[in-house]
PyMOL commands that place a pseudoatom at each C-alpha (Angstrom):
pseudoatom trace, name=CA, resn=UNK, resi=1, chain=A, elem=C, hetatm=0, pos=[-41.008, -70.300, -31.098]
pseudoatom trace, name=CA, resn=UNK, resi=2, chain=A, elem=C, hetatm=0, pos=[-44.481, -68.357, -30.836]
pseudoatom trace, name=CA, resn=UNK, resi=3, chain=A, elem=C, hetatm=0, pos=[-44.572, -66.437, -27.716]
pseudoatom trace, name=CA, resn=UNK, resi=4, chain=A, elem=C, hetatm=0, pos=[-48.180, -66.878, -25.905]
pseudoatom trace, name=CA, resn=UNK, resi=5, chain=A, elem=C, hetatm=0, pos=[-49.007, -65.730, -22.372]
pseudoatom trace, name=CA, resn=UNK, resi=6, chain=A, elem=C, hetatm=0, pos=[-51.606, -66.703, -20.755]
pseudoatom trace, name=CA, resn=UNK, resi=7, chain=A, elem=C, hetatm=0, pos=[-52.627, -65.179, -17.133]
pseudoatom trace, name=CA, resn=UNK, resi=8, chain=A, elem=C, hetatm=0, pos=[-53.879, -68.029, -15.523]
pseudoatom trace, name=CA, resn=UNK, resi=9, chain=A, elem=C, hetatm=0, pos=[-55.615, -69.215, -12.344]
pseudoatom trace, name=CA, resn=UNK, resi=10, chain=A, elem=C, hetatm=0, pos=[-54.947, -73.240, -11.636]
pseudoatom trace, name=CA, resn=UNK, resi=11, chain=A, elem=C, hetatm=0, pos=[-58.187, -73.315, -9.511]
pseudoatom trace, name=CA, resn=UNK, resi=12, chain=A, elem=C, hetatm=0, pos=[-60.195, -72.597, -12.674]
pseudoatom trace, name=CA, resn=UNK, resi=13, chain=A, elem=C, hetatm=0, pos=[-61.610, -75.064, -15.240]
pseudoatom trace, name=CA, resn=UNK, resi=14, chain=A, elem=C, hetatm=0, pos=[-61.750, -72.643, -17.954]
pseudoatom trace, name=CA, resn=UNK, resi=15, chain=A, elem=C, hetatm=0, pos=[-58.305, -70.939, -17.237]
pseudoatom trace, name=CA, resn=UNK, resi=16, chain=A, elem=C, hetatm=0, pos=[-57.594, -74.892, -16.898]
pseudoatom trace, name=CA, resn=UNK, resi=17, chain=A, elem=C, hetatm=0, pos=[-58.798, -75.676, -20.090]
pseudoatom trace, name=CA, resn=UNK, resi=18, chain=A, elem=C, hetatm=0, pos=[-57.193, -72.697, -22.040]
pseudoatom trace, name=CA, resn=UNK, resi=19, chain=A, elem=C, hetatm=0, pos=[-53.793, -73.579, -21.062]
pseudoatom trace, name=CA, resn=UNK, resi=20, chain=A, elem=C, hetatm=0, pos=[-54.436, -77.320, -22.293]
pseudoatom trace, name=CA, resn=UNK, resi=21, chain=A, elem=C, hetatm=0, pos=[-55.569, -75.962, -25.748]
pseudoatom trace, name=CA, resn=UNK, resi=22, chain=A, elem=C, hetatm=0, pos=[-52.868, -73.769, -26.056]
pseudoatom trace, name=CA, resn=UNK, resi=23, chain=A, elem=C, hetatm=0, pos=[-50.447, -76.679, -25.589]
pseudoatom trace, name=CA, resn=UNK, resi=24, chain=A, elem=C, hetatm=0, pos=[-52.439, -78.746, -27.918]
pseudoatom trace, name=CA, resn=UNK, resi=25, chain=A, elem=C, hetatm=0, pos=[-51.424, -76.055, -30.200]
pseudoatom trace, name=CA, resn=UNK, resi=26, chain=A, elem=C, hetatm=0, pos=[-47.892, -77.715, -29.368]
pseudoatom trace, name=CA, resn=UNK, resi=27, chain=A, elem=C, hetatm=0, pos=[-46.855, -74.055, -27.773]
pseudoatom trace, name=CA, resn=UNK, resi=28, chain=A, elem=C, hetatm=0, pos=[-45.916, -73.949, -24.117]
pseudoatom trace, name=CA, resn=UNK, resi=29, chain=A, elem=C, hetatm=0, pos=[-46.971, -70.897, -23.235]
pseudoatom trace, name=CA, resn=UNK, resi=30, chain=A, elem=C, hetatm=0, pos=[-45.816, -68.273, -20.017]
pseudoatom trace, name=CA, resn=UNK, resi=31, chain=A, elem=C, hetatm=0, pos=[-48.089, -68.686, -17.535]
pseudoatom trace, name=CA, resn=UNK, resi=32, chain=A, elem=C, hetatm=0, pos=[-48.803, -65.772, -15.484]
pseudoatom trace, name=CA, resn=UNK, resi=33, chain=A, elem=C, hetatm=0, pos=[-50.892, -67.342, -12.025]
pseudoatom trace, name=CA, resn=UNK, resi=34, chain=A, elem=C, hetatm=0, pos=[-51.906, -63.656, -11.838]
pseudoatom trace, name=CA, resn=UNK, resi=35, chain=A, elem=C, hetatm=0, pos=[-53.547, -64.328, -7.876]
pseudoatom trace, name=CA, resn=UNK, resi=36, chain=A, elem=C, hetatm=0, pos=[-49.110, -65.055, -6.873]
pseudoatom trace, name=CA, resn=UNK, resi=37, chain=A, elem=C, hetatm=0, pos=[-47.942, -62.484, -9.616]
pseudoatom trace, name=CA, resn=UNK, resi=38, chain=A, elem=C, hetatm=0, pos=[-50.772, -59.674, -10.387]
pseudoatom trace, name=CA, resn=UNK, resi=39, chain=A, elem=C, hetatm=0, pos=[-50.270, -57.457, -12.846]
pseudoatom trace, name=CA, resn=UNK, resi=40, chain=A, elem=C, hetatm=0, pos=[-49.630, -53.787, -11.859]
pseudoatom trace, name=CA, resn=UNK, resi=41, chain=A, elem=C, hetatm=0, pos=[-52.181, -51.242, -12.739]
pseudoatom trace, name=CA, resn=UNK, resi=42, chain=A, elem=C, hetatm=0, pos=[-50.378, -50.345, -15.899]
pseudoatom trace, name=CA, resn=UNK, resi=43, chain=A, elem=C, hetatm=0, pos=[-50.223, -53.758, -17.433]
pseudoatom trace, name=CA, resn=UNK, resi=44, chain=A, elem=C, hetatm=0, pos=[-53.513, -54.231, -16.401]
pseudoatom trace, name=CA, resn=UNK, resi=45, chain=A, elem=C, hetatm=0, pos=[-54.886, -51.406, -17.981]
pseudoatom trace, name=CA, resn=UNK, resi=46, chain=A, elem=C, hetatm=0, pos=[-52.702, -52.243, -21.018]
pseudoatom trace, name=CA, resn=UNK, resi=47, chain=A, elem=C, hetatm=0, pos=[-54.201, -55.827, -21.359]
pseudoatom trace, name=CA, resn=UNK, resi=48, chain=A, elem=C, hetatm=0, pos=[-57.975, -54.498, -21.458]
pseudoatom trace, name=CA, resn=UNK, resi=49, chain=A, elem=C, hetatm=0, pos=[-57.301, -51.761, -23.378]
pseudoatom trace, name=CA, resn=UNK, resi=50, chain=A, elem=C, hetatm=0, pos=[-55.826, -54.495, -25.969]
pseudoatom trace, name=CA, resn=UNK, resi=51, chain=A, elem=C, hetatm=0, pos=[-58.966, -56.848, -25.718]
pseudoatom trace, name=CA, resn=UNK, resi=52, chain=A, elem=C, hetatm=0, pos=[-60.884, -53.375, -26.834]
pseudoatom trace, name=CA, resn=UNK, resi=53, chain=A, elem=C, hetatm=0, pos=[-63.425, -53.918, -23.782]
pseudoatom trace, name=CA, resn=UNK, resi=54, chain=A, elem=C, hetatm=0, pos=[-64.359, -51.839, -21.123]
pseudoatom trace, name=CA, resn=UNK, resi=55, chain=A, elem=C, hetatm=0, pos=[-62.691, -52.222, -17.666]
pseudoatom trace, name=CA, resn=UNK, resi=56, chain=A, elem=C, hetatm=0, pos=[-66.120, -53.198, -16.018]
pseudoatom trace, name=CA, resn=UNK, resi=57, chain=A, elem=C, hetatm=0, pos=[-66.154, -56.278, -18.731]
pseudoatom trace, name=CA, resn=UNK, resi=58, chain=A, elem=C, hetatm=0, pos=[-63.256, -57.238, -17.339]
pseudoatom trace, name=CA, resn=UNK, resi=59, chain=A, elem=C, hetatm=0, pos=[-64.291, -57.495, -13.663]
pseudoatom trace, name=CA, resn=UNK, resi=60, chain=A, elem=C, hetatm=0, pos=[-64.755, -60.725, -12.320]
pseudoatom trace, name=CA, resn=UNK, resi=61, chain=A, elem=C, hetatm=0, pos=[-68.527, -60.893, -9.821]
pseudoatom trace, name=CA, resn=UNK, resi=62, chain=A, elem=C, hetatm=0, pos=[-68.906, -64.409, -8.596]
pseudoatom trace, name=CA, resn=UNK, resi=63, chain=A, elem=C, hetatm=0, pos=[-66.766, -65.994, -5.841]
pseudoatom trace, name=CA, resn=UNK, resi=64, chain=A, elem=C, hetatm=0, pos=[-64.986, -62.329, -5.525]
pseudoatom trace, name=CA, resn=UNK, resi=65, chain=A, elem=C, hetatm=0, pos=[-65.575, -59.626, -3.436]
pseudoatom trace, name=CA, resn=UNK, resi=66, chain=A, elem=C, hetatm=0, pos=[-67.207, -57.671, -5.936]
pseudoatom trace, name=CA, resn=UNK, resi=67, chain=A, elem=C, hetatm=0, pos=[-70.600, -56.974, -4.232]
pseudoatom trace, name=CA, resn=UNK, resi=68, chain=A, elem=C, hetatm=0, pos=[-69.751, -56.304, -0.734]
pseudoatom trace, name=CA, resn=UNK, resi=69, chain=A, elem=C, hetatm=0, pos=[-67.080, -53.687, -2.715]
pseudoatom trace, name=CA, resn=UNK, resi=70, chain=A, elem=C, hetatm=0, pos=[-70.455, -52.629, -4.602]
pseudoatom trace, name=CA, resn=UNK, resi=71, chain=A, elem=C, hetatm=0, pos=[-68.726, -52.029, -7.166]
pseudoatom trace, name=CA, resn=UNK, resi=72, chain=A, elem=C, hetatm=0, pos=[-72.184, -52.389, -9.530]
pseudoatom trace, name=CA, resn=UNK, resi=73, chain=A, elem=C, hetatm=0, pos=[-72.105, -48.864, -8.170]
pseudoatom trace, name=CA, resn=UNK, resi=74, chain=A, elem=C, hetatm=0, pos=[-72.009, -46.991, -11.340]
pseudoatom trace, name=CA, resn=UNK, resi=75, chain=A, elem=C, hetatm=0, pos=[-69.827, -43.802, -9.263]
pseudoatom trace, name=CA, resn=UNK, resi=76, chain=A, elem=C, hetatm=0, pos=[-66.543, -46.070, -9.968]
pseudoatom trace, name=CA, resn=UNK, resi=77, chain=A, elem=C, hetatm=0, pos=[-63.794, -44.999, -12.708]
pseudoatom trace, name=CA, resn=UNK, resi=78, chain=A, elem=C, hetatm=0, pos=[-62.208, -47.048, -14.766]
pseudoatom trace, name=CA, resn=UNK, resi=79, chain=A, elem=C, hetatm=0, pos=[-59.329, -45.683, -12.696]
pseudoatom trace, name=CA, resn=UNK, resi=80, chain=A, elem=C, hetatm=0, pos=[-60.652, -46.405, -9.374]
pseudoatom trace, name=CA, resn=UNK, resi=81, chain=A, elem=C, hetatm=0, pos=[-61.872, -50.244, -10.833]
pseudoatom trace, name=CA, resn=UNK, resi=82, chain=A, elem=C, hetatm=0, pos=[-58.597, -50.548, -11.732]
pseudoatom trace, name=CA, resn=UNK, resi=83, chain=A, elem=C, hetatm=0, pos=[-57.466, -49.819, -8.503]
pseudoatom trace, name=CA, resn=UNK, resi=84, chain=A, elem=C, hetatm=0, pos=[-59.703, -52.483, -7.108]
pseudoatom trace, name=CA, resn=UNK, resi=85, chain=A, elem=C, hetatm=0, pos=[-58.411, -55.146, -9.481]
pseudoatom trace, name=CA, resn=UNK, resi=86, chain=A, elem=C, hetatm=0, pos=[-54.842, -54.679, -8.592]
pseudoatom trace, name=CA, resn=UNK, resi=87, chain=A, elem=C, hetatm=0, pos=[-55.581, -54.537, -4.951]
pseudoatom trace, name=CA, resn=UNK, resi=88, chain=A, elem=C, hetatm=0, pos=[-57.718, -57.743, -5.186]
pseudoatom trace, name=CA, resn=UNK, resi=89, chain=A, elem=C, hetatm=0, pos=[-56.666, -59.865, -7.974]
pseudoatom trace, name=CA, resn=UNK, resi=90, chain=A, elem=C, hetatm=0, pos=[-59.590, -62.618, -7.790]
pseudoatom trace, name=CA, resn=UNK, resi=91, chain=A, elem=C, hetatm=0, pos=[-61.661, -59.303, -9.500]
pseudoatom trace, name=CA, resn=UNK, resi=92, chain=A, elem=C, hetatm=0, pos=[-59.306, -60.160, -12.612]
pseudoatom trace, name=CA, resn=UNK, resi=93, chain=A, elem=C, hetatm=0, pos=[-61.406, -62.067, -14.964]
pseudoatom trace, name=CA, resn=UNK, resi=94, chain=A, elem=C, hetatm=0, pos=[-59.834, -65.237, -16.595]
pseudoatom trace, name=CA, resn=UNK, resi=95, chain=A, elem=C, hetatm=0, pos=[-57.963, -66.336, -18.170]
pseudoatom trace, name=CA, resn=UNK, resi=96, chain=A, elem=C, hetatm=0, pos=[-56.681, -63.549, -20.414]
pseudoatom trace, name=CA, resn=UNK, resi=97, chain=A, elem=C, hetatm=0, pos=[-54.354, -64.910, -23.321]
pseudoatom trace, name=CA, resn=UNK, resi=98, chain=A, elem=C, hetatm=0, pos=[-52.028, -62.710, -25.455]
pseudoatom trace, name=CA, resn=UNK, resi=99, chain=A, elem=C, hetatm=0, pos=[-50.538, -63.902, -28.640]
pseudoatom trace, name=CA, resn=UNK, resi=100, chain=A, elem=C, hetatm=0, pos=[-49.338, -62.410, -31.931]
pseudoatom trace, name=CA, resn=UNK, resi=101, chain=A, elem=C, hetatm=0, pos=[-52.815, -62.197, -33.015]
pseudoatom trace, name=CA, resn=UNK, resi=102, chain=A, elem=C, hetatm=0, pos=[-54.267, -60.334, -30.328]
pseudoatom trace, name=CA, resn=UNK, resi=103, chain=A, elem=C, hetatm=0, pos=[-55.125, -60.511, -26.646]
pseudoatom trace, name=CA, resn=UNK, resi=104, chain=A, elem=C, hetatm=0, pos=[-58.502, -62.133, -25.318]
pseudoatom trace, name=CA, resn=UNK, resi=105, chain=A, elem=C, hetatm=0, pos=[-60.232, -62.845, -22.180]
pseudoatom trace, name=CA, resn=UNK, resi=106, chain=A, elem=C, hetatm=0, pos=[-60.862, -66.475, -23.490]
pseudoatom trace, name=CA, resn=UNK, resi=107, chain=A, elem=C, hetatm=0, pos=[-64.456, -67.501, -22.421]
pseudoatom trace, name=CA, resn=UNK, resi=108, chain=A, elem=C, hetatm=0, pos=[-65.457, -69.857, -22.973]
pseudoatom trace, name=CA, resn=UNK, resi=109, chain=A, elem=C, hetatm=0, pos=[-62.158, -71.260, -23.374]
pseudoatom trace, name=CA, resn=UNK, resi=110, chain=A, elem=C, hetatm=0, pos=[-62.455, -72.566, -27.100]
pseudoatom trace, name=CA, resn=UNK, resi=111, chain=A, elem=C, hetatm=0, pos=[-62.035, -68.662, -27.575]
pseudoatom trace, name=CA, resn=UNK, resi=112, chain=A, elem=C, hetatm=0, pos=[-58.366, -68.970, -27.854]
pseudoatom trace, name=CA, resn=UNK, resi=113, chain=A, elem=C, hetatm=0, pos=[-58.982, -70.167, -31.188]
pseudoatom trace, name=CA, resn=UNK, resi=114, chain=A, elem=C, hetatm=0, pos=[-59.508, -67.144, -32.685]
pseudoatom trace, name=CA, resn=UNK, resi=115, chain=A, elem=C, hetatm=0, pos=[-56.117, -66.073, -31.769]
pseudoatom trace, name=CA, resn=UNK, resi=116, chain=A, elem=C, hetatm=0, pos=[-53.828, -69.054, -31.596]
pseudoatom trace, name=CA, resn=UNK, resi=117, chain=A, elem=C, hetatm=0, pos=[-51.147, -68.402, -34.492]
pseudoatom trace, name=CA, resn=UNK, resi=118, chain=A, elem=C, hetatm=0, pos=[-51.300, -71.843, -35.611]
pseudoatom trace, name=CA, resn=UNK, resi=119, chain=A, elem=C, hetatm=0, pos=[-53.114, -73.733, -38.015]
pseudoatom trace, name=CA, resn=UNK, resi=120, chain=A, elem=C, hetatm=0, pos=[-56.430, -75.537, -37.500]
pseudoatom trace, name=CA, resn=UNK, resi=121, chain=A, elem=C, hetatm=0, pos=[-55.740, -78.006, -34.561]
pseudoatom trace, name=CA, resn=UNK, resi=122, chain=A, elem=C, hetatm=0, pos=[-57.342, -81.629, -34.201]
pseudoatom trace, name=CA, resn=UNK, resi=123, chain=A, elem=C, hetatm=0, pos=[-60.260, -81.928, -31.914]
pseudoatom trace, name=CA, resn=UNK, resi=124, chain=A, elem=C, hetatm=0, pos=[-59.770, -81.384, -28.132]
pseudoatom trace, name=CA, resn=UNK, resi=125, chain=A, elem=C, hetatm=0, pos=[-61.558, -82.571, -25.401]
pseudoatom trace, name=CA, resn=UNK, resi=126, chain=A, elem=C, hetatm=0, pos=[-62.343, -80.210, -22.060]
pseudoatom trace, name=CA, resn=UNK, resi=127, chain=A, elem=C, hetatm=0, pos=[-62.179, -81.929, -18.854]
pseudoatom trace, name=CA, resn=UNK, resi=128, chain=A, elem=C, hetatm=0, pos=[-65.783, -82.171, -18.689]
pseudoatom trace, name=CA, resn=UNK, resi=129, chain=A, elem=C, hetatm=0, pos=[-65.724, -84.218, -21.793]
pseudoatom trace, name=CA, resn=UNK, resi=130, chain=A, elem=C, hetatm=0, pos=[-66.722, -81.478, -23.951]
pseudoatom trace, name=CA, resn=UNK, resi=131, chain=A, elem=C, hetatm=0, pos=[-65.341, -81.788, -27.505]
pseudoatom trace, name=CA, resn=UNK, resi=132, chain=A, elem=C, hetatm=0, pos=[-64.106, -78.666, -29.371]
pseudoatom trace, name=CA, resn=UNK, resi=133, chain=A, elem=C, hetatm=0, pos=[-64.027, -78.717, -32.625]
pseudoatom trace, name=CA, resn=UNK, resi=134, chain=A, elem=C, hetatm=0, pos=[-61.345, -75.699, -34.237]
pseudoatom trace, name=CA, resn=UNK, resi=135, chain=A, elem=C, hetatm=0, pos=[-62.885, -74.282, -37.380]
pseudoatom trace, name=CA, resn=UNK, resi=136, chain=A, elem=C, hetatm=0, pos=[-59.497, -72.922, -38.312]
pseudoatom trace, name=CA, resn=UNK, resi=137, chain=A, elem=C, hetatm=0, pos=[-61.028, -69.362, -38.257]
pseudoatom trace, name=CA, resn=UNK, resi=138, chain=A, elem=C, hetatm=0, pos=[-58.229, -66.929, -37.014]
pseudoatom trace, name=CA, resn=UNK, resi=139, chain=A, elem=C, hetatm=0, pos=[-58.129, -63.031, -36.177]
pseudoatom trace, name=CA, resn=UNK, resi=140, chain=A, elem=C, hetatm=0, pos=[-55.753, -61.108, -38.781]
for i in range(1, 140): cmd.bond("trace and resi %d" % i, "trace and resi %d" % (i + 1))
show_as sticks, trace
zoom trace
């Protein structure tokens, strides 16, 4: 059994999308809805620090309350953005996956590719009718 997480938000097609790829993979992953069970500041912290990006690339701007929290402002920690994110959620950008191989913020969602630990998967179709194509590249 391969143990895959994904922190996922139903409302979202590409957090939508992931989660159907990852089963594709024939893997039924956890899923975290991180807006009903956030993360606490540690694990969040944890899971960027894993995708090796910086907190503010993790920081979700449209349909959040990211600009009337100006948080563009460049006076903000990484502590203090954290803070934010854990106190709203909807700043968490998504979907973040974690697998053996690694752990993403997979978008687009054919990202989750690069760290499925499977073997190259048969084309897949997004709900906008989309085909992805798996080039059986993987992370290592």
């Amino acid at each position: 059994m391969t143990d895959i997480t994904i922190y996922h938000n139903p409302d979202c097609g590409t957090s939508r999308n992931t989660l159907a790829l990852i089963r594709h993979s024939g893997v039924e992953p956890r899923v975290i809805e991180y807006l009903k069970t956030p993360p606490s500041k540690a694990q969040l912290k944890h899971l960027i620090d894993a995708m090796g990006v910086p907190v503010r690339d993790a920081i979700r701007q449209k349909g959040t309350p990211y600009a009337e929290l100006k948080l563009d402002d460049l006076k903000w920690s990484d502590d203090e953005l954290l803070d934010f994110m854990v106190a709203h959620p909807i700043l968490i950008n998504r979907p973040i996956v974690v697998t053996a191989l690694g752990t993403r913020l997979c978008r687009p969602s054919e990202a989750v590719l690069e760290i499925l630990p499977s073997q190259k998967l048969p084309p897949f179709t997004k709900e906008d009718g989309e085909r992805v194509v798996d080039d059986g590249v993987r992370r290592v």
